[in-house]
C-alpha positions as CSV (number, residue, x, y, z in Angstrom):
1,X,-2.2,-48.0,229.5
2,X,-3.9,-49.5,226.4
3,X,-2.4,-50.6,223.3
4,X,-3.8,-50.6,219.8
5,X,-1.4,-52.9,217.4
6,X,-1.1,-52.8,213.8
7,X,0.7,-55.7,213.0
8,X,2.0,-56.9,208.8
9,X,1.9,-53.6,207.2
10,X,3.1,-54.4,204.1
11,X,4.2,-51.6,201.6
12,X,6.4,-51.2,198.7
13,X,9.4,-48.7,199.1
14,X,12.6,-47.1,197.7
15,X,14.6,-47.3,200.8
16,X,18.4,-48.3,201.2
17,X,22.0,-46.9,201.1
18,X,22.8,-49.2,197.8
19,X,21.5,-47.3,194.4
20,X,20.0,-50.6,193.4
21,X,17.3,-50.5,196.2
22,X,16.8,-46.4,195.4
23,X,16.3,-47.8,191.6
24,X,14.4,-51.1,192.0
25,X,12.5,-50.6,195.8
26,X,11.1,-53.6,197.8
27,X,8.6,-54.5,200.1
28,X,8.9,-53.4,204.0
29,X,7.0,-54.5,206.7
30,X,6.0,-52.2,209.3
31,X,4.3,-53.0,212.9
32,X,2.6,-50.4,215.0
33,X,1.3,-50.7,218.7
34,X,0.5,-47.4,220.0
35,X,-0.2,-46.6,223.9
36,X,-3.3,-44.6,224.4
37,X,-6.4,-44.5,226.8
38,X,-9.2,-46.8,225.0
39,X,-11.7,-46.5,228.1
40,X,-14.2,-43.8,226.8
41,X,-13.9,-45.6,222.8
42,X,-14.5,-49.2,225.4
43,X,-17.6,-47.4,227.2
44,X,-19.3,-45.5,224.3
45,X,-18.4,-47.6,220.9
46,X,-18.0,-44.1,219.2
47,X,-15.0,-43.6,216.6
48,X,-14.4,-40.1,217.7
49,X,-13.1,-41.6,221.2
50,X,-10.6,-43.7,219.5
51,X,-7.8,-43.3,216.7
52,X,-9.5,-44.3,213.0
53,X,-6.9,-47.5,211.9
54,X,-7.2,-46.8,208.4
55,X,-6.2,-43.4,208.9
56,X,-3.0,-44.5,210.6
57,X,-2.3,-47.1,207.7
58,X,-2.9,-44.1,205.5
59,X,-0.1,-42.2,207.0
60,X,2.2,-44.8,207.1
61,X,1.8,-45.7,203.8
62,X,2.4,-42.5,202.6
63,X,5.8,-42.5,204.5
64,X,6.9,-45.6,203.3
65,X,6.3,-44.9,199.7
66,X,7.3,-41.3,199.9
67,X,10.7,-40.1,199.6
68,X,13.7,-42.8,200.4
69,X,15.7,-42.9,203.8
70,X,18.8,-44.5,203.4
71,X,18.1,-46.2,207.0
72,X,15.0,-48.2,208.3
73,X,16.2,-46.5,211.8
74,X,15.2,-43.3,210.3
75,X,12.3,-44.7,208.5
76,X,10.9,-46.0,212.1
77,X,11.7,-42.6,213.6
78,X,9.7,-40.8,211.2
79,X,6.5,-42.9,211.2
80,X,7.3,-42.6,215.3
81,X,7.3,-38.6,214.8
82,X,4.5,-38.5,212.5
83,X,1.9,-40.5,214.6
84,X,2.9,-38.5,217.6
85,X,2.9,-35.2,216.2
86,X,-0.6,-36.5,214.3
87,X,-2.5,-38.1,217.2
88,X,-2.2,-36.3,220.4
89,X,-3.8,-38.8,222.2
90,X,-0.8,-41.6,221.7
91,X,1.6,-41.6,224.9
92,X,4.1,-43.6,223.0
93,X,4.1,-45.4,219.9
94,X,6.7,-48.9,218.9
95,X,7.3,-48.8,215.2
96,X,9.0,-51.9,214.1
97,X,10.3,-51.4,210.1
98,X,11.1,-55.2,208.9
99,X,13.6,-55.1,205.0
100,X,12.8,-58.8,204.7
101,X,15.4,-59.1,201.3
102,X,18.4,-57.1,202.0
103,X,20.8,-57.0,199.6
104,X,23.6,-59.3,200.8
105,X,24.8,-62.4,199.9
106,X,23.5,-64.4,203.2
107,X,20.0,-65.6,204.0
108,X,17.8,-64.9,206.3
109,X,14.4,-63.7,207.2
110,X,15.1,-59.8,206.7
111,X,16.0,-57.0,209.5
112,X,14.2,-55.8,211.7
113,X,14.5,-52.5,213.6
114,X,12.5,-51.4,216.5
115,X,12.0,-48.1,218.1
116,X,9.8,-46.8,221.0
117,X,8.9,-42.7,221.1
118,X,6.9,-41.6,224.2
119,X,5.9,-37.8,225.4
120,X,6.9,-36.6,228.7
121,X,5.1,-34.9,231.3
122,X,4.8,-31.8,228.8
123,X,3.2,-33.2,226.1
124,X,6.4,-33.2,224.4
125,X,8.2,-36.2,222.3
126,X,11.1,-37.6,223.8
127,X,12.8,-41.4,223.4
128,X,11.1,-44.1,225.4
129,X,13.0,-45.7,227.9
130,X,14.1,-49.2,227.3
């Protein structure tokens, strides 16, 4: 299967269970890398044969500067929903949804969660298997 990856997403949200991060927002990385079949896009350099990047960066955006989630699991599974319910042609889609400044008193680099969404033999989403 192919992949398509977009990688450093970088968008400005309201996301968090603290009232502070609802109030003041921060940035959140996001990382995409969606399974599809790139062969006919490959053979006939059209954009209609593939998925339009900007369009997906588009849709994302708009998810993570919509309404808040308390969780970045259930921001991942809703930018995992919306591309698969969106692009029909995606199998399965990783979304990885990095809070680089959480609001602790420890440093590191952020969090990062990771989730994988795939359809089944119906068309259907369902979890990916680890």
């Amino acid at each position: 299967m192919d992949k398509m990856t977009l990688r450093g997403m970088r968008f400005f949200g309201y996301h968090g269970v603290f009232p502070e991060e609802n109030k003041l927002g921060q940035q959140f990385y996001v990382d995409l890398t969606l399974a599809m079949d790139l062969s006919r896009a490959a053979r006939t350099d059209d954009l209609e044969h593939t998925i339009n990047y900007a369009e997906i960066h588009a849709r994302v955006k708009s998810i993570v500067e919509g309404p808040p989630f308390k969780l970045i699991e259930a921001l991942a599974g809703h930018i995992a929903s919306a591309v698969l319910d969106a692009y029909t042609s995606v199998n399965e889609v990783t979304v990885s949804v990095t809070k680089p400044h959480p609001p602790f008193e420890i440093h590191f680099d952020g969090v990062t969660v990771e989730i994988s969404r795939k359809r089944d033999d119906h068309g259907t989403r369902q979890p990916a298997r680890q």
